[in-house]
C-alpha angles and dihedrals in degrees: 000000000000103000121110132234099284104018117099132190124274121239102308123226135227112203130178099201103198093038121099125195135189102186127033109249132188128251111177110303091341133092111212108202129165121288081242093058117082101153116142094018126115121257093249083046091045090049105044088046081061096049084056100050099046087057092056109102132175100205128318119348085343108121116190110247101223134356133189124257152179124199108232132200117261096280133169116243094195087072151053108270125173084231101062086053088048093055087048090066091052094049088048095053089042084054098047097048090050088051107067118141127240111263089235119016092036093222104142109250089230121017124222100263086060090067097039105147122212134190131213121200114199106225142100123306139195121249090222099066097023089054116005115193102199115110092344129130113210104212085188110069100178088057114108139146127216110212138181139240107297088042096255127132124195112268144117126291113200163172129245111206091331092289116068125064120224137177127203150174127194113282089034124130123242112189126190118273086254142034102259128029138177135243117193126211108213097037111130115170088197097047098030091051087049099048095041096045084050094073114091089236098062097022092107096052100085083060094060087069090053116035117067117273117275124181099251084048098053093039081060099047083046088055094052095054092047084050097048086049083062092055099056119128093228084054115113115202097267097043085052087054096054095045090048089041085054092054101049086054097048084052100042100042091230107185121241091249117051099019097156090051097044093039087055091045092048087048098055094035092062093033116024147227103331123170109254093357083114093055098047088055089053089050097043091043095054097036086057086046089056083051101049091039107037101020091248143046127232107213111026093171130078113265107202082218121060094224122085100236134151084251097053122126122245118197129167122323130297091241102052086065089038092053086056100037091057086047093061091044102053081050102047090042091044088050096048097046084045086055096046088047098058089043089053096231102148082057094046091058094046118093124227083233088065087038084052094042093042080050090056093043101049088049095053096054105103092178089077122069104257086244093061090047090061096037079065100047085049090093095026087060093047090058098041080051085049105049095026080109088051098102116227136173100210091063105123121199083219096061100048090047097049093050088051094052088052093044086059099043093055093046087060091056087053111100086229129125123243139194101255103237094044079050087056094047097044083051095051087046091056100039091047102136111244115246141172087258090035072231091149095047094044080048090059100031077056092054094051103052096050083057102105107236109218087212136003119253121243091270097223080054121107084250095040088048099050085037090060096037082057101047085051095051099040079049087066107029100043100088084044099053092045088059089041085058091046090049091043092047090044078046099050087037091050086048097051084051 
């Protein structure tokens, strides 16, 4: 990286080169608008979004007339950052719209290197690597760079596709990621996302680049990326089937042992009973299998008989169903784990004691800022609150004890005020000495909830959250530590005694 101590990026920016767009249109967080459209932007922003698109180039002199962008915050692209995985699911449901296949012949309508993304970062950059001068021509002699110091100019360093590292100053080149690229007419991102996402199939993807991640919902961004790689120009035919055989595997959770029978069953289960639709995913399967053990397959085309026989059919290729079929699979799947989210049935299936236990763990975690601890407890504490009238035989005191006092503990690091006798009460919960009975803690946990509060705290808030982990906990250990106090005081009487 070429910044010095002190120095940070501009604004980054996110570009799709061989997309067009009329309208801007919302990908997650981000706007995408034409490259020609700079409205709203600052006038450091609006100038370095010209200095991109005028780099774009389609193949010689030809420069691309407009692109589609997002503004992006300052971000390093030397090192993992949320953002940067975040761009990569856009790029993989661009992909996967613009790839879908022909409804008879099965060729993706954009391949992968069409919707290639690249990002642009605003900062110095070295004149080695922005203009090398070793075994190099330069065909235009008035250009020149006046650098500083430390031979840098200001420029972009950047990312191609996420993989490849670039470095470039106004005025440079950037070419596609192949020699020969298409530019569709009739491509519109704006009006292309809208039509697509209005068809009941895809209609839940959008929603993969908002809501939080869930499991089901990164298997299937993994699988996306995995299907785009198997669209990819530079692709033979056996390198596509392993990529789209990886990423019927990513989507489906096939285990490591049994894969062609699972793979079949999974088929059938999302799609039913179609005819031949067995016998496709035999044929896809060991025809991938062929690919991953001996480097080729033998036969890459559907035979309407199992056997491998001189008489046997051949229809089309393995992968055009196999582009479809995907297709249908990342919609059915999308569809059933929408449904058991809105039922809440991850949640149902989930105990209070690993609520509890994830509550002890995420407080305990000093890597991340205590804020953010309690920001993730937020949903965790509401379901602990919901189910707290589910019965269950697993709940320990010790546990529910133990997830209060850090609670607390972490509540007194927050720069937060509060009121001085709830202050005094949090501290003696905290502080509770550990014992074999957690007496001393319940005692404590007692004390403070008899203290009235003037006004309930936002309950998402550091204080609302410890105030409702206490009133659950205090809701299944009252009645134990009562008789705890009655065993303690029969203890101390019989003493004196």
């Amino acid at each position: 990286m070429s910044l010095r101590p002190g120095e940070k990026p501009g604004s980054g920016i996110a570009v799709f080169p061989f997309l067009k767009t009329s309208d801007p249109v919302q990908l997650g967080k981000f706007t995408f608008k034409s490259t020609e459209d700079t409205s709203g932007l600052s006038d450091e922003d609006a100038t370095h979004v010209r200095e991109v698109a005028e780099m774009l180039f389609f193949k010689d002199d030809l420069r691309i007339q407009s692109a589609s962008y997002a503004i992006l915050p300052p971000l390093d692209l030397d090192r993992a950052d949320p953002l940067l995985t975040e761009l990569e699911h856009i790029q993989s449901v661009v992909a996967y719209c613009y790839a879908s296949p022909h409804p008879t012949f099965g060729t993706p309508f954009l391949r992968s290197e069409e919707t290639s993304l690249v990002i642009f970062s605003p900062e110095p950059v070295t004149t080695f690597l922005a203009r090398p001068e070793h075994h190099v021509v330069a065909t235009d002699t008035s250009f020149s760079l006046a650098a500083d110091e430390w031979h840098r100019v200001m420029g972009y360093q950047g990312r191609y596709n996420f993989r490849h590292p670039f470095w470039a100053v106004k005025g440079s080149r950037l070419y596609p990621p192949v020699p020969h690229i298409g530019l569709n007419l009739s491509q519109d991102l704006a009006g292309d996302l809208a039509s697509f996402f209005s068809v009941p199939q895809h209609a839940l993807l959008p929603n993969l680049l908002l809501q939080p991640s869930t499991i089901v919902g990164e298997r299937v961004l993994t699988a996306l990326k995995w299907h785009s790689r198997a669209n990819a120009t530079e692709n033979d035919e056996d390198c596509a089937m392993l990529d789209l055989a990886v990423a019927f595997e990513t989507l489906l959770a096939l285990p490591e042992d049994a894969k062609t029978n699972r793979f079949v069953d999974a088929i059938s289960l999302l799609l039913g009973r179609v005819p031949r639709l067995n016998q496709w995913a035999e044929q896809f399967y060991a025809a991938r299998s062929e690919v991953a053990h001996a480097g080729r397959a033998e036969r890459l085309r559907f035979a309407l008989v199992k056997q491998k026989t001189a008489d046997s059919a051949l229809y089309q290729p393995l992968m055009v169903y196999g582009r479809q079929i995907f297709r249908l699979c990342v919609g059915t799947l999308s569809f059933g784990a929408h449904v058991a989210e809105k039922a809440g049935l991850q949640q149902k299936l989930i105990t209070n004691q690993e609520r509890f236990q994830s509550v002890c763990k995420i407080l305990d975690d000093t890597e991340i800022p205590v804020v953010d601890r309690f920001a993730a407890l937020a949903d965790i504490t509401a379901s602990i609150d919901e189910y707290r009238f589910v019965g269950e035989t697993g709940l320990l005191v010790e546990t529910m004890v133990g997830a209060i006092q850090r609670a607390a503990t972490n509540l007194l690091l927050c720069d937060i005020s509060l009121d001085a006798t709830i202050e005094g009460r949090i501290e003696s919960l905290a502080t509770a000495p550990k014992c074999a009975d957690s007496y001393d803690a319940l005692a404590a946990l007692c004390a403070l909830k008899e203290t009235k509060l003037a006004e309930f705290p936002d309950p998402r808030s550091p204080h609302g959250i410890t105030q409702r982990l206490a009133d659950v906990v205090w809701h299944y250990t009252f009645m134990h530590y009562f008789w705890l106090k009655k065993q303690h005081e029969a203890q101390t009487k019989s003493e004196k005694s």
